[in-house]
N, C-alpha and C positions, 0 to 999 in steps of 0.2 A: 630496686628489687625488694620486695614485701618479704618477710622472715618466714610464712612456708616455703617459697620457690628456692630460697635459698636452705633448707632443711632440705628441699626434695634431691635439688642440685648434688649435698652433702651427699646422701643419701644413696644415690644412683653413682657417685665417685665410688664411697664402699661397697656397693653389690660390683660393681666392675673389675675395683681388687680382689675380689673375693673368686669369682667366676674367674682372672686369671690364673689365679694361684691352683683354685682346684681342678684346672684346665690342663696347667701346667702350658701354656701357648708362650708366657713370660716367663722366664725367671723374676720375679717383680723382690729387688731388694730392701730391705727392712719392710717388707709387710708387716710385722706386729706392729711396730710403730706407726708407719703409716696410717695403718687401723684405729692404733689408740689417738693417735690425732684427730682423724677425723672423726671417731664416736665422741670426744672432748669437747669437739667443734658441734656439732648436733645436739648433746646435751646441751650446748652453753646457747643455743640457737633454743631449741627450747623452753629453757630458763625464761630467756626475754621474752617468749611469746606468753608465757603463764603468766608473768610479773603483768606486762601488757593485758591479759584480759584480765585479771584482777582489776586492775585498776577500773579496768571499762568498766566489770560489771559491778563494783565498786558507785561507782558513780550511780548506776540502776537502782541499785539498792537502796543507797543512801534515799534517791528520790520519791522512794516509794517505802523509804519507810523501816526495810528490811536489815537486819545485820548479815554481812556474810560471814564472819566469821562464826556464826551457829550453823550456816550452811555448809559451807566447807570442812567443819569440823563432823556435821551429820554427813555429809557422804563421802568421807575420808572413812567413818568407822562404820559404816556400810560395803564400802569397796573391802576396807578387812575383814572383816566378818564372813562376806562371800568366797574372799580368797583363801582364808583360812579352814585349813582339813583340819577337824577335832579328832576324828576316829576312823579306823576300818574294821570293819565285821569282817573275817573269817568266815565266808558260805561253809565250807567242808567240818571245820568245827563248830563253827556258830560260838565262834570267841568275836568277843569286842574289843582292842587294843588305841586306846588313847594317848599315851606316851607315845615322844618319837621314834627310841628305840622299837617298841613294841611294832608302831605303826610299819618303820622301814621293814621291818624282819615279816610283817606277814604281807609285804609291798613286795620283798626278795622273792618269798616262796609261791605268791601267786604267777610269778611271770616266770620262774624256775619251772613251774607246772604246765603253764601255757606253754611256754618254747623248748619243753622236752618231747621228743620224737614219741609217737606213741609204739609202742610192742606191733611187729606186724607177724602174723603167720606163715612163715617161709614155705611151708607143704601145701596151701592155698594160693600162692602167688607160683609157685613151678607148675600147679595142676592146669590155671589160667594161661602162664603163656603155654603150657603142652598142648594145649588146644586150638590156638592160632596159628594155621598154615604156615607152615616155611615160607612158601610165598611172598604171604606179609611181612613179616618177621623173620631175619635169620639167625643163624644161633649166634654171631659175636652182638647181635643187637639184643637178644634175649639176653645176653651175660652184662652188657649195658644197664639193661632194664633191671636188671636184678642186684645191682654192684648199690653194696652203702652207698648213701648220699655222703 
């Protein structure tokens, strides 16, 4: 068995504990553990396959010539580069904030902003259902409709 099927194997054992536990179908005992075993087991299944194409492309390189270790080291600090946030701009002040502290706190207040309920107009929302036939709607379904979330 080639070291992906065996990653996928791993793999598909942890989504299985995982879908039990949050299923709750099993009581599944020492889950953390089990979990940390088998992501141990994945990383270390990993490990071999990098080491593994290393070498292969190792071998490529050498033939042609190339070093890889300028390769690898240029798209190691490319992959950070991209993965790395430097700043967030503040649309509503139009502040720039580059520290982490800075960064988190205007990271806080935009989704504080986004997932706060907007103000609705209570004497515009009674006018709307006053208007809808009882038929449709009856009054304990108006007082539904109308109850805070």
């Amino acid at each position: 068995m080639g070291l992906p099927q065996k990653r996928n194997i791993l793999q598909q054992r942890r989504t299985l504990l995982l879908q039990q536990h949050y299923q709750d179908l099993q009581q599944v005992p020492n889950i953390d553990q089990q979990l940390h075993d088998i992501e141990d087991r994945i990383e270390a299944e990993m490990k071999v396959e990098a080491e593994r194409l290393i070498k292969r492309s190792h071998v490529k390189w050498t033939e042609h010539g190339e070093s890889n270790t300028k390769y690898f080291f240029r798209v190691l600090k490319e992959r950070n580069r991209r993965m790395t946030i430097n700043g967030i701009r503040d649309p509503i002040h139009d502040t720039y904030s580059s520290t982490p502290t800075g960064m988190l706190k205007q990271a806080r207040q935009f989704y504080q902003h986004l997932y706060t309920a907007d103000p609705c107009h209570q004497p515009a929302i009674e006018t709307l259902l006053t208007t809808i036939p009882s038929a449709i709607v009856t009054d304990q379904e108006q007082q539904t409709l109308m109850a805070p979330m």
